[in-house]
N, C-alpha and C positions, 0 to 999 in steps of 0.2 A: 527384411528387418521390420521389429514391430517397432510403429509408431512412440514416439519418444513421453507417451502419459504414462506413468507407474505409480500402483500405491504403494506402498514401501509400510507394513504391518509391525510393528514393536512387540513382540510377545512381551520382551521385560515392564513394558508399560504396561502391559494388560494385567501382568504379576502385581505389579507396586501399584496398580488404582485400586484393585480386589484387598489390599493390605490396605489402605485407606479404607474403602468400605466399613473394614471389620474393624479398625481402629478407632471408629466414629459410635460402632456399636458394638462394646465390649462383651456384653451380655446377650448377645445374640447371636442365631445363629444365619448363614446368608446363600439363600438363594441368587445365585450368579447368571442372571439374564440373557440368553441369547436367542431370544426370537429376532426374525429377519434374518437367518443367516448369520447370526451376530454382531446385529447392527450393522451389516454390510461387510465385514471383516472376515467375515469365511467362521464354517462351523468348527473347521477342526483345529483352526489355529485359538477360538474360543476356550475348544475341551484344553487345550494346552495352556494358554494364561489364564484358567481360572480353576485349574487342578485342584488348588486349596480351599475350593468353595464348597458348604457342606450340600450344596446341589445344585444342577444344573435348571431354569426354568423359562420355559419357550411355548409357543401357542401350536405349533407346526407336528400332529404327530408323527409324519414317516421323518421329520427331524431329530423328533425323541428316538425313533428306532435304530438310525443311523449312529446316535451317538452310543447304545446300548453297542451296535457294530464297532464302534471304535475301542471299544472297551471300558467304557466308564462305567462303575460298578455303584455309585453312589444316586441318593434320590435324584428322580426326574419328575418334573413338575408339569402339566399342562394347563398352561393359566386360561383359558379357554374352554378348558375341558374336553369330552368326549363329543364326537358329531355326529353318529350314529352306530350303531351297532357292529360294524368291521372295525371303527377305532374303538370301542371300549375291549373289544376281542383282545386287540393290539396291545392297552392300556394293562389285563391283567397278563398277556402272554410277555410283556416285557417287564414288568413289577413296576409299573411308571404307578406318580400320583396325581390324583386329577383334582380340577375344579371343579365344583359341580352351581350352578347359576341358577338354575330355572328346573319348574317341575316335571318336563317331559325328561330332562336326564336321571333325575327320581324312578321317574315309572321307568326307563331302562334297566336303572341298576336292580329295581324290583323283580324286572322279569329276568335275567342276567344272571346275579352272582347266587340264588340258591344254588345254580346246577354247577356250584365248584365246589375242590376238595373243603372239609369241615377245616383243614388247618389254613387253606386263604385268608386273609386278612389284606382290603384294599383301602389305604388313607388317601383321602376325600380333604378337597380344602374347600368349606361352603361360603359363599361368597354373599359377601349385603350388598343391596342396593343403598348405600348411607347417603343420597344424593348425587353420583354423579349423571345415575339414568342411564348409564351403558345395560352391564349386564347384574345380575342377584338379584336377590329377595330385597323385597321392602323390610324396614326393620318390625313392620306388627307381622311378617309373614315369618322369620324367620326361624322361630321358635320353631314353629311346626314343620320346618323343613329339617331343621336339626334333630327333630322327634322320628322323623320318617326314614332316616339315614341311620339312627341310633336302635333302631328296632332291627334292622336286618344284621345278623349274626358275622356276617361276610366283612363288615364295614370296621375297619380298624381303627386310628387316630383320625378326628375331624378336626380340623384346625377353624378356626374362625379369622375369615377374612375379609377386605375390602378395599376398593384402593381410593384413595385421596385424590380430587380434580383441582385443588389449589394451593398443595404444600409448597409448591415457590413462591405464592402470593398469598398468605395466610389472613390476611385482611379485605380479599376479595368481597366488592358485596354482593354477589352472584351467590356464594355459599362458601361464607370462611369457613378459615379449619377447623378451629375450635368446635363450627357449629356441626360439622359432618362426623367430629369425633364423637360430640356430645350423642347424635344418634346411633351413632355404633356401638356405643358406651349400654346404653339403653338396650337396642335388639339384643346385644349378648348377656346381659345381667345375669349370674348365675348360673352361666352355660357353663360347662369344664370345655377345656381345648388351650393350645396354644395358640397365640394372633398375629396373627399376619396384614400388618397394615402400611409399612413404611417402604416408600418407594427411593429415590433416587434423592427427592428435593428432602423428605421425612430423613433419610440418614445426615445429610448434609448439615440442614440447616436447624431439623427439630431433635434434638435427643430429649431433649423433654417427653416425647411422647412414647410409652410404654409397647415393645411390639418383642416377640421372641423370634420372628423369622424378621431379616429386610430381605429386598429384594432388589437391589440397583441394577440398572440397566444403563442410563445414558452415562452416568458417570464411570462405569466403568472404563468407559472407551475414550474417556480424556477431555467430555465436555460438560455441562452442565444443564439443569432444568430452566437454567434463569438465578436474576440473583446476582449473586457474586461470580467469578471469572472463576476456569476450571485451574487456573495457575494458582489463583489462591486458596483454596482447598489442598495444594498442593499435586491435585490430578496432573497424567500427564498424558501427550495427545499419543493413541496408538495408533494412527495410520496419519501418514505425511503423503498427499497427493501432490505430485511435481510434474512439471511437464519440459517444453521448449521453447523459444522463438523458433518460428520458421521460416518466418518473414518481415521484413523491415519495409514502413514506405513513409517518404517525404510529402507531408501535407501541407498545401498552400492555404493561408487564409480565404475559408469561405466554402471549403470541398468538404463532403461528408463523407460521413464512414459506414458502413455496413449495410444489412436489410432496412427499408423504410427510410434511411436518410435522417435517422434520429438526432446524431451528432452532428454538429455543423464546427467544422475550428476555426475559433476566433482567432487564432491567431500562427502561425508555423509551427510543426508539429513532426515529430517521430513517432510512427506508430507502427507495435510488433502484433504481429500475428502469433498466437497461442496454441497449440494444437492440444484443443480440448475443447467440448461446445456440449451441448444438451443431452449430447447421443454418449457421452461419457458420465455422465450425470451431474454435470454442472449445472447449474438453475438459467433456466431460459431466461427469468423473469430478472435475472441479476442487473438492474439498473447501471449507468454509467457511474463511475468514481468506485463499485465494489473494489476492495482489497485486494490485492495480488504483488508477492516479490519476486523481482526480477534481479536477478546478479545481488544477492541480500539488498536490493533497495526498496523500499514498499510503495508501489505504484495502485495506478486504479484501472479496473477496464471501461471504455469505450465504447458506445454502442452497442447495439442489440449483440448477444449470443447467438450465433449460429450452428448447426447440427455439429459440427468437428470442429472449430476454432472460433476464437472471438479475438477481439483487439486490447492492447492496454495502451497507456503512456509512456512511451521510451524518452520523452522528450528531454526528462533533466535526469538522466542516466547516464553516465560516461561509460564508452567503450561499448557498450551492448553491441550483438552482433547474432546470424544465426545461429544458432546452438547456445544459447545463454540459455541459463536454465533460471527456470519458472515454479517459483512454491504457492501453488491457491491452497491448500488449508495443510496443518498438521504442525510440526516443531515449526516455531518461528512463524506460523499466523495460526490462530486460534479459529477450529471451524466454524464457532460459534460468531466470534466478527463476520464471517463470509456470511452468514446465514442470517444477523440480526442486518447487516447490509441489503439481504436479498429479500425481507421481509418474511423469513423463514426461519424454520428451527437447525439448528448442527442434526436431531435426529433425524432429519431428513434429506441432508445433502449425504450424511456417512451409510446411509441404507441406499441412496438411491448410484452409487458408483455401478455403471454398468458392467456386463459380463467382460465385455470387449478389453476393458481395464485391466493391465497385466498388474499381477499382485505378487509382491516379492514380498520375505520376511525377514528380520533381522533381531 
């Protein structure tokens, strides 16, 4: 018998958050996020709740291949771009589109696409650096990288792109949004292309801001950048991870609980054992009082995480017992509580579910 942790996958939720998406931005069209696996969710159950996306777009290329193998026929996007020269191979032998960031993938494409047929045509999404410092061009360089891509005959539609480092906090004083739009405003002045700027928090929360591709990712999968709660956007959660009790014990005033003796109870105490710990991708770091419902009651866990199970509070739970089932994130606790509890993001508790984790779908 496998151990009693299961993620339990919604496809129809993955359907209705992709209908959110595109409802928030009528006039656009929407790249449908699934790098990581799909946020942890599995690739193919992705191609599946986001069919009605006008493309698929992920960092990972033997990802992109695989989904070419499932049979999805429409654009695929490598926000990443190309890594050397077997993935750009890969890039034109599956009609994928790429990002292109920096000048060495320039001089690739330079040495690259003359030796293809005259009717190739590869769309290039060229990427600003508008302040976040990851990857692109600065905006005085980008001119000339758009000059260098627009000379080669090979090179189809160039879309102008960039992504935003503080659209859930637009008054950041790091670098508001305003002011990273304002550079990107600039670099592109009079470029032709369509633009690609709006992420997850830009669909949400900005439609003010002008973009013909979005491209959400977290929101897809039923939680949010920050902000508002994914319930009120109306999002809704596509993977509900539930578990068990699997053990019960009687705690005296003054005994602790777990590794390191963190917890000490002050006072008499019911405490269930979890079967789920770090090695299922629970967060180590998950402080005592984190969120977790037990028998629909909303409890908190207990002392340190351990590799396969942790503790919560059975204390003012009536009837618990072994086999009482256990919801740590999805319908009915929002992963993003689990995660603003753990000092963490929802995108990184719903990527990091391990393999080991049985995944059913419904």
């Amino acid at each position: 018998m496998p151990r009693p942790i299961i993620a339990t996958i919604d496809i129809s939720a993955l359907q209705h958050n992709l209908q959110v998406a595109k409802a928030r931005a009528p006039n656009a069209k929407v790249w449908a996020v699934l790098k990581a696996n799909a946020y942890g969710h599995g690739l193919e159950r992705g191609l599946r709740g986001f069919a009605a996306a006008d493309g698929l777009a992920l960092v990972e290329p033997d990802y992109a291949l695989r989904l070419r193998e499932l049979g999805w026929e429409k654009p695929i996007l490598l926000l990443e771009g190309f890594f050397d020269t077997a993935d750009l191979d890969a890039v034109i032998a599956a009609q994928l589109e790429t990002a292109v960031h920096c000048g060495e993938q320039i001089d690739l494409l330079e040495q690259i696409l003359p030796s293809q047929p005259r009717s190739f045509k590869l769309n290039v999404h060229l990427k600003m650096n508008s302040g976040m410092n990851r990857l692109g061009f600065p905006p005085e360089a980008f001119r000339a990288a758009y000059t260098r891509l627009r000379a080669l005959p090979e090179i189809g539609n160039i879309t102008l792109m960039t992504h935003l480092a503080n659209a859930d906090d637009a008054q950041n004083p790091g670098l508001p949004l305003q002011e990273q739009m304002a550079r990107f405003e600039k670099g592109v002045a009079g470029l032709p292309g369509e633009r690609s700027t709006a992420n997850s928090a830009v669909d949400l929360m900005h439609p003010e801001l002008r973009s013909d591709w979005v491209r959400p990712g977290i929101m897809l999968y039923g939680a949010t950048p920050g902000g508002q709660t994914a319930e009120s956007f109306g999002l809704r959660p596509a993977m509900t991870l539930t578990s068990e009790i699997i053990g019960i014990q009687k705690i005296a005033t003054g005994e602790a609980i777990g590794y390191g003796s963190r917890f000490v109870a002050q006072e008499p105490m019911v405490i269930g054992v979890v079967a789920c710990g770090y090695a299922d991708g629970y967060p180590r770091h998950a402080p005592t009082g984190t969120p977790v419902v037990v028998d629909g009651v909303r409890t908190g866990t207990v002392g340190r995480v351990s590799m396969d199970m942790f503790s919560v509070d059975l204390t003012h739970i009536p009837n618990v017992r072994v086999g009482s089932k256990v919801l740590l994130w999805g319908d009915g606790l929002s992963v993003d509580d689990v995660a603003h509890a753990a000092g963490t993001i929802g995108y990184e508790l719903l990527c990091a579910v391990a393999p080991r984790v049985k995944m059913v779908e419904i």
